[in-house]
N, C-alpha and C positions, 0 to 999 in steps of 0.2 A: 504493500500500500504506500500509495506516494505522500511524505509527509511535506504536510501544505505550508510548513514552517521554510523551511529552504529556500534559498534565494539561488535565483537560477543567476551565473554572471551574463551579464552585458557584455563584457569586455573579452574582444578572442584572446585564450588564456593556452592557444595552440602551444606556443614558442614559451611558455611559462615555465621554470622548473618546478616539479612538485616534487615536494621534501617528503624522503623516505619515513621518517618519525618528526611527531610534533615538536615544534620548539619549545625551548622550556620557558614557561609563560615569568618566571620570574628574574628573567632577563632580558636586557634591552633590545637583541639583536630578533627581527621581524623579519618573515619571508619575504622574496617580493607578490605571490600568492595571495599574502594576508593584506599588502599595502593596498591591493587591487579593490580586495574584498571590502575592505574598511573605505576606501575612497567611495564606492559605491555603494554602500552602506549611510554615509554621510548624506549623499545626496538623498536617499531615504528620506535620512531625518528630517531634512531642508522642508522638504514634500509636505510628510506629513504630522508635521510638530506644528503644523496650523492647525491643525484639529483636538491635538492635547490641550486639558488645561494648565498649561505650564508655558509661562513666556521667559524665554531664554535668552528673553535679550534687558529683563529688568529683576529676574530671579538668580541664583547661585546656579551653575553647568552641573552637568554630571556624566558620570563615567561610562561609557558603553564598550561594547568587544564584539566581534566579531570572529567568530571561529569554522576556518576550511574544511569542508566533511567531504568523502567520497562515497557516492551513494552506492548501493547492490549493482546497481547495472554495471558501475566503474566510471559513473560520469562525478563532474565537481559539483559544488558548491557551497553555501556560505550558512552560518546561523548568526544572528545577529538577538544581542539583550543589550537592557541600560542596569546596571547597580542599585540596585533596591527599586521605587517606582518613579512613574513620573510623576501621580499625584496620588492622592487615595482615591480620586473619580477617576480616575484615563488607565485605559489599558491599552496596549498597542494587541492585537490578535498575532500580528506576526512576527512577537517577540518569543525567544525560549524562554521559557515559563518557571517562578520562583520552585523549591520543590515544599516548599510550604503551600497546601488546601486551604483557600480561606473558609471554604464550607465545612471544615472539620468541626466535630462538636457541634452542629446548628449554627455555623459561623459564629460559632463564639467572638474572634477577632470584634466584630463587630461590635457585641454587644461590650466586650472590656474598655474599648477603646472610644465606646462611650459613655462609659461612665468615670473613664480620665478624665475625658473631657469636661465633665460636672465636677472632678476636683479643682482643677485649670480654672477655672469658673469662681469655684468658691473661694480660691486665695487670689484671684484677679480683685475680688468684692473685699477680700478679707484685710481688717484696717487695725485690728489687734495682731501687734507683732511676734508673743506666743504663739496667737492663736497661729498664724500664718507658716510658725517654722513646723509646728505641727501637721501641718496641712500640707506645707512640700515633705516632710517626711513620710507622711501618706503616699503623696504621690510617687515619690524613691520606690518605695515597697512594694507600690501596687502595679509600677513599671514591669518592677524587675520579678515580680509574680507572673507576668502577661509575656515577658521576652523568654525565660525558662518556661514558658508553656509552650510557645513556638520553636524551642530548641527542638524538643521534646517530638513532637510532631513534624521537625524538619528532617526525614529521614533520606541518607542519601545511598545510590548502589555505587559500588568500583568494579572496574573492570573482572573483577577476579569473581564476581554477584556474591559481596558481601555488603550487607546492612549495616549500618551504622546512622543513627538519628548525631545531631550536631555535639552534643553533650558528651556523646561515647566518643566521638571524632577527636574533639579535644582532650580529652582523659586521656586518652591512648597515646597523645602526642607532649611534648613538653610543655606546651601553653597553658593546658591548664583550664579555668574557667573561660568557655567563651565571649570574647567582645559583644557589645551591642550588634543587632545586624548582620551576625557571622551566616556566611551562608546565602545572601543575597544579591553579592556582587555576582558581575558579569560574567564572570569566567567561571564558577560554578554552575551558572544556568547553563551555558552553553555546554559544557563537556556533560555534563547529566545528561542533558535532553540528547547527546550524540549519543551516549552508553545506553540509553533505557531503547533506542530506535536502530542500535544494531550500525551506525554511522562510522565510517572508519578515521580517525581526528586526523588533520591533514597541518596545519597551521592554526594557531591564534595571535590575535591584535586587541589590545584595548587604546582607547582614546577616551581624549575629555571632551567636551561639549559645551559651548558655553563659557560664562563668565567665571574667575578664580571663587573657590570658598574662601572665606575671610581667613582660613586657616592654612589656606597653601595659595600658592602661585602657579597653579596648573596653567598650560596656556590652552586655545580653544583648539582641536585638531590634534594638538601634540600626543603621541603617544607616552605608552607608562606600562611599566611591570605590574602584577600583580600585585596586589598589597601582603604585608608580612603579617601583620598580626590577624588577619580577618581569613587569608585563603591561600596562606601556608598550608595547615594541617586539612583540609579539605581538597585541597585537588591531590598534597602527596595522597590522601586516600583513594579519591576517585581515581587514581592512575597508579595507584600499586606501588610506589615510588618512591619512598623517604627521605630520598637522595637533593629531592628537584632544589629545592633552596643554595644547597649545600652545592653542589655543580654549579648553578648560575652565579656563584659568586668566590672561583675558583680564580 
């Protein structure tokens, strides 16, 4: 079955080399396959980031990737995600997809995440400054009760078809307790969704989009490694690999 997610290239990719094994995402050096894939990819976004709710030209950028699959038949092409979302209303359909269910539990997500919202609320009004610190200490608790549920329920497969949800991933690794978010960025969606669909991984590419976070000086287009502390311990998982860190910075 042909998965509708795949971007077919544009671009004749005849005279292309294609890289016998994926590069190691947490190093700088990109295929020229993946540059391809990612250029055209971009103009994607151009397209149809009019239709998100998210303007990118007065909001913070954010990070997308794009990863080369060779399908059964032995032809190419592309999968394309962005790092967490673009909004809690926008979904792109032909992004690789978080491996977190928001419908899980009755879409619980939903219902926790609004009833943050009616904390947010009550220390926005709250004008006793006890009362207030108590109120963000609620909110701390009640965060990190709703992110450890999602851990929980973020279950990922490797190559080798072993399970592991996010929580086990980083136990098993030196890191430890997972970051906020772990699990969300780009390059997790993308190698998942090639491993669950049987995709053989050819190249990947991340890029930033957009304007810098106040916390980095990303620039818009520029490429980027993986990040360390968020999708170290989950790709070396999904790719069998313990090594990947530790090579890319040989």
């Amino acid at each position: 079955m042909e998965d509708n997610l795949i971007f077919n290239f544009n671009t004749d990719i005849t005279n292309v080399e294609i890289p016998e094994n994926l590069n190691n995402p947490f190093s700088n050096y990109i295929p020229e396959i993946a540059h391809i894939a990612a250029v055209e990819f971009q103009t994607f976004i151009s397209k149809r980031s009019k239709e998100w709710d998210y303007d990118f030209k007065t909001r913070d950028g954010k990070m997308f990737g794009v990863l080369v699959i060779q399908k059964e038949d032995n032809s190419y092409g592309y999968l394309g995600s962005v790092s967490g979302k673009i909004s809690r209303h926008s979904i792109c359909p032909k992004f690789a997809p978080s491996v977190f269910d928001d419908s899980t539990d009755d879409y619980f997500i939903n219902t926790e995440m609004s009833k943050l919202s009616i904390i947010c609320n009550e220390i926005n009004a709250c004008t006793d400054p006890k009362e207030k610190v108590k109120l963000k200490e609620c909110r701390r608790q009640f965060s990190y009760g709703i992110q450890q549920r999602i851990f929980e329920n973020s279950r990922f497969t490797n190559v080798a078809g072993i399970y592991r949800n996010v929580i086990e991933i980083f136990e098993e690794s030196t890191h430890g307790q997972p970051p906020a978010a772990a699990g969300e960025c780009a390059a997790p969606k993308l190698i998942q969704h090639a491993i669950n669909n049987n995709l053989k991984t050819i190249a990947i590419a991340e890029f930033w989009w957009g304007n810098p976070l106040k916390t980095n000086e990303r620039i818009h287009k520029a490429y980027y490694p993986s990040c360390k502390n968020k999708c170290r311990p989950i790709l070396e998982f999904l790719l069998n690999d313990r090594e990947l860190y530790k090579q890319a910075h040989l």
